[in-house]
C-alpha positions in Angstrom: 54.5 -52.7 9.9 54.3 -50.2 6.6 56.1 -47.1 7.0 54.3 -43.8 8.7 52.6 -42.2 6.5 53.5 -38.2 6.6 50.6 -35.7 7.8 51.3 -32.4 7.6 49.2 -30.4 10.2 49.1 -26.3 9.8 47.2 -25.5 12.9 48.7 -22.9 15.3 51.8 -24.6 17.4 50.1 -25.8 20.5 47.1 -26.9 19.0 49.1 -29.0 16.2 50.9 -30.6 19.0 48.4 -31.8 21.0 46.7 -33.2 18.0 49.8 -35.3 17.3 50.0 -36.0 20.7 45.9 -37.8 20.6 47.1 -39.4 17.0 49.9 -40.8 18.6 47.8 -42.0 21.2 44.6 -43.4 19.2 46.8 -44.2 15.9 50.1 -45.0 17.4 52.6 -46.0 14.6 50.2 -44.8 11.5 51.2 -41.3 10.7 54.6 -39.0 11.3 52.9 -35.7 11.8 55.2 -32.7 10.6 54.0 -29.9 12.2 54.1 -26.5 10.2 51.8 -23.7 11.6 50.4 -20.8 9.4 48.6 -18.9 12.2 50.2 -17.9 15.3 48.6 -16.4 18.1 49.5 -12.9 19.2 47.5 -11.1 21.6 45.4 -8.0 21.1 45.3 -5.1 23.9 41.4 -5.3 23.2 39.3 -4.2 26.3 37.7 -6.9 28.3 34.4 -5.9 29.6 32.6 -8.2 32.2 30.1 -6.4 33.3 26.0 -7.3 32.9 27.2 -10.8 31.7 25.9 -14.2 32.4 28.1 -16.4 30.8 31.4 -16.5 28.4 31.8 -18.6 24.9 34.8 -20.0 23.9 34.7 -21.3 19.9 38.0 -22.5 20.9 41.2 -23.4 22.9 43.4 -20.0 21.7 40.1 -17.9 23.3 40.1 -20.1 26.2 44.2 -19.5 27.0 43.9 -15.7 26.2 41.6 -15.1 28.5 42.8 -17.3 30.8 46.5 -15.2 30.3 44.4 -11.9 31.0 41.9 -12.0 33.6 41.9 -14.1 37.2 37.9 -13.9 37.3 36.5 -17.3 36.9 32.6 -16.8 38.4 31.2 -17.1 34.8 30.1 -20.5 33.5 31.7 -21.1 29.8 29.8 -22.5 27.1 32.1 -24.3 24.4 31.7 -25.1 20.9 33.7 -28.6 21.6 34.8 -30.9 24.2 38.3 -29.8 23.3 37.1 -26.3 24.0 35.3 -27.3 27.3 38.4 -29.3 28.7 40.5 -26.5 28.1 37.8 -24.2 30.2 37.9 -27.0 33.0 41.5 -27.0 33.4 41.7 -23.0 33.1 38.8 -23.1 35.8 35.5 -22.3 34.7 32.5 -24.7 35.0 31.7 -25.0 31.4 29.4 -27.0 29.4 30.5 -28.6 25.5 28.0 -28.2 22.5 30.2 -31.0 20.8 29.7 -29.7 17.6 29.9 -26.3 15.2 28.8 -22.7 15.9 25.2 -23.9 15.3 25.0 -25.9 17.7 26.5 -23.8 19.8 24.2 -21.0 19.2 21.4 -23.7 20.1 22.8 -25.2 23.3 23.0 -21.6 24.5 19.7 -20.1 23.2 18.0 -23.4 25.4 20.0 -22.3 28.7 19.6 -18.9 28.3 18.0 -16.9 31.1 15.8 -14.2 30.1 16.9 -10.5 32.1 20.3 -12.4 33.7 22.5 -10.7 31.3 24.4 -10.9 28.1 26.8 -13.5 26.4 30.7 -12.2 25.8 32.2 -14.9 22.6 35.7 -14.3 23.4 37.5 -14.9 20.1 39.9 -13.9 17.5 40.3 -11.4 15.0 39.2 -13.7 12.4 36.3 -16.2 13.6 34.0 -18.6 11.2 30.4 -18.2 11.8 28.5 -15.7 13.0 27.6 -16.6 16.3 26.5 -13.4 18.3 23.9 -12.8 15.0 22.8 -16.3 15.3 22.0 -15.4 19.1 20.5 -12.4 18.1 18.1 -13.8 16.2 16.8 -16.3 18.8 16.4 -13.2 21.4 19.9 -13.9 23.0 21.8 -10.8 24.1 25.3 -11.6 23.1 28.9 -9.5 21.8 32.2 -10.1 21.3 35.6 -9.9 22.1 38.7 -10.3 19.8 41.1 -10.5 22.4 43.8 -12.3 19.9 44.8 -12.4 16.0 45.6 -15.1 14.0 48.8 -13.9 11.6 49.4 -16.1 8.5 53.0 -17.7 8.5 54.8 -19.2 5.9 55.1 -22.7 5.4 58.2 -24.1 7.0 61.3 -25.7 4.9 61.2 -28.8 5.6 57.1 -28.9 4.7 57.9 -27.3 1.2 60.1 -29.9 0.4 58.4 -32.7 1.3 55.1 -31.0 -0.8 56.9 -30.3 -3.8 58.4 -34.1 -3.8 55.3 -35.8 -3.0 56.4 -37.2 0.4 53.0 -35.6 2.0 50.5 -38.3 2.1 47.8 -36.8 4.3 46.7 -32.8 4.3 44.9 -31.8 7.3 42.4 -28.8 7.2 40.9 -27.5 11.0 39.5 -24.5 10.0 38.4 -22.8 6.3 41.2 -19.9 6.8 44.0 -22.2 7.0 42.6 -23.6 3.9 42.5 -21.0 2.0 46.0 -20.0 3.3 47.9 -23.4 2.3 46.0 -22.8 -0.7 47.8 -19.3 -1.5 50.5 -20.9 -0.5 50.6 -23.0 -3.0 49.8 -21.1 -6.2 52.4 -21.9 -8.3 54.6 -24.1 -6.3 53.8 -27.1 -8.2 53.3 -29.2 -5.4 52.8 -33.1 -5.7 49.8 -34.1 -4.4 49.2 -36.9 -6.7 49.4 -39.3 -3.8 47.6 -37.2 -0.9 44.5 -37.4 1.1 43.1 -33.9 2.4 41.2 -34.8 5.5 39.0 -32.0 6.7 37.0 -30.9 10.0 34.2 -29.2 8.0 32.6 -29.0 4.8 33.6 -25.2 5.1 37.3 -25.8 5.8 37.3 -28.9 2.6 35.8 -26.1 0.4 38.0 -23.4 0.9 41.0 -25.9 -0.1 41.4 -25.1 -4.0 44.2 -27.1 -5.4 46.1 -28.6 -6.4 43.6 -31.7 -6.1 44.5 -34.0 -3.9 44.3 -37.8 -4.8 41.2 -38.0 -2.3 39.3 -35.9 0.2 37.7 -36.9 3.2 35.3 -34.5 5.6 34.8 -35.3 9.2 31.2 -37.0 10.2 31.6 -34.2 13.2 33.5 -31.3 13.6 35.4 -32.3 16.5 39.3 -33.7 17.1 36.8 -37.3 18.0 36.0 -36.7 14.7 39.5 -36.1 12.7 41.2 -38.7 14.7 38.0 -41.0 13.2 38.6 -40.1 9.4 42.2 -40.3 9.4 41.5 -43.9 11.0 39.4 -44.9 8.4 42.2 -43.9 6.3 43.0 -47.1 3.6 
């Protein structure tokens, strides 16, 4: 069997380590994953209002745990942007239904269960979120607010990811979400990274956008914005 090919995955601690956790699983042998976050999660003292509510939204697993960390009550159903999302919310407790997709259709699976009078919709999310999802409700006649409860701080690269960028021993760039992106991307400037070899693998067309150089040797977007879907590209992977 070839080598393991390096993947470098930037998501925040936990979440990279349960992704290399399912790769290891679905794609045992095919990648060494090299985990280097540039987001950690630090909770916010925001105020958590759930009053006049009839369900919460999670866009994902950090908004899940938060809330989780902060408040016992568990009589809301949660509606989740992912399965991911949604299993988290099982495990934490909730009864909670997966739109298996973006914050579209998201916005649609709630706007079709919503319940006219019941109450509103608290999205439970970070300081910095992609999409607007309470507008998107808005528009469809769907009381809905939020709730940063959490920030995502940048973080530098780590060492031993540096290194292995500026000698060309990163074979496979992983991008969750735009900001990260756009943060390896800053990251970057200047650096002269070799990427002459590398495949940037992306969950959105959002996320493969915001990644500006330097060009990769191919780029790949998920077919669906889900870890189902990564785990699928990086598969296909020649």
């Amino acid at each position: 069997m070839a080598d393991p090919r390096t993947l470098l995955l930037t998501r925040p601690s936990a979440q990279s380590q349960a992704f290399a956790e399912a790769l290891a699983e679905r794609l045992p042998g095919r990648f060494r994953p090299v985990i280097s976050p540039l987001l950690e999660i630090v909770p916010l003292p925001a105020p958590l209002n759930l009053d006049g509510l009839q369900g919460l939204v999670f866009t994902s697993v950090n908004g899940v745990e938060q809330f989780a960390a902060r408040s016992p009550d568990r009589h809301l159903p949660a509606w989740c942007v992912g399965d991911m999302t949604a299993a988290a919310a099982r495990q934490a407790g909730f009864a909670a239904r997966s739109a298996n997709g973006d914050v579209a259709d998201l916005a649609d699976l709630i706007a079709a269960g919503h319940r006219p009078g019941a109450g509103a919709f608290l999205h439970v999310r970070g300081a910095h979120a992609a999409g607007d999802l309470t507008g998107r409700l808005a528009a469809r006649g769907v009381p809905a607010r939020a709730a940063a409860i959490y920030d995502q701080a940048p973080q530098p690269l780590s060492a031993e990811a540096l290194d292995l960028l500026a000698t060309g021993r990163i074979y496979v760039l992983t991008f969750f979400s735009a900001r990260t992106a756009r943060l390896f991307t800053a990251s970057g400037e200047g650096a002269g990274w070799d990427l002459a070899r590398a495949t940037a693998v992306s969950l959105s067309a959002d996320a493969d956008a915001a990644f500006a150089g330097p060009e990769p040797a191919r780029r790949h977007i998920a077919r669906t914005p889900t870890r189902d879907g990564m785990l699928a590209a990086l598969a296909a992977l020649s």
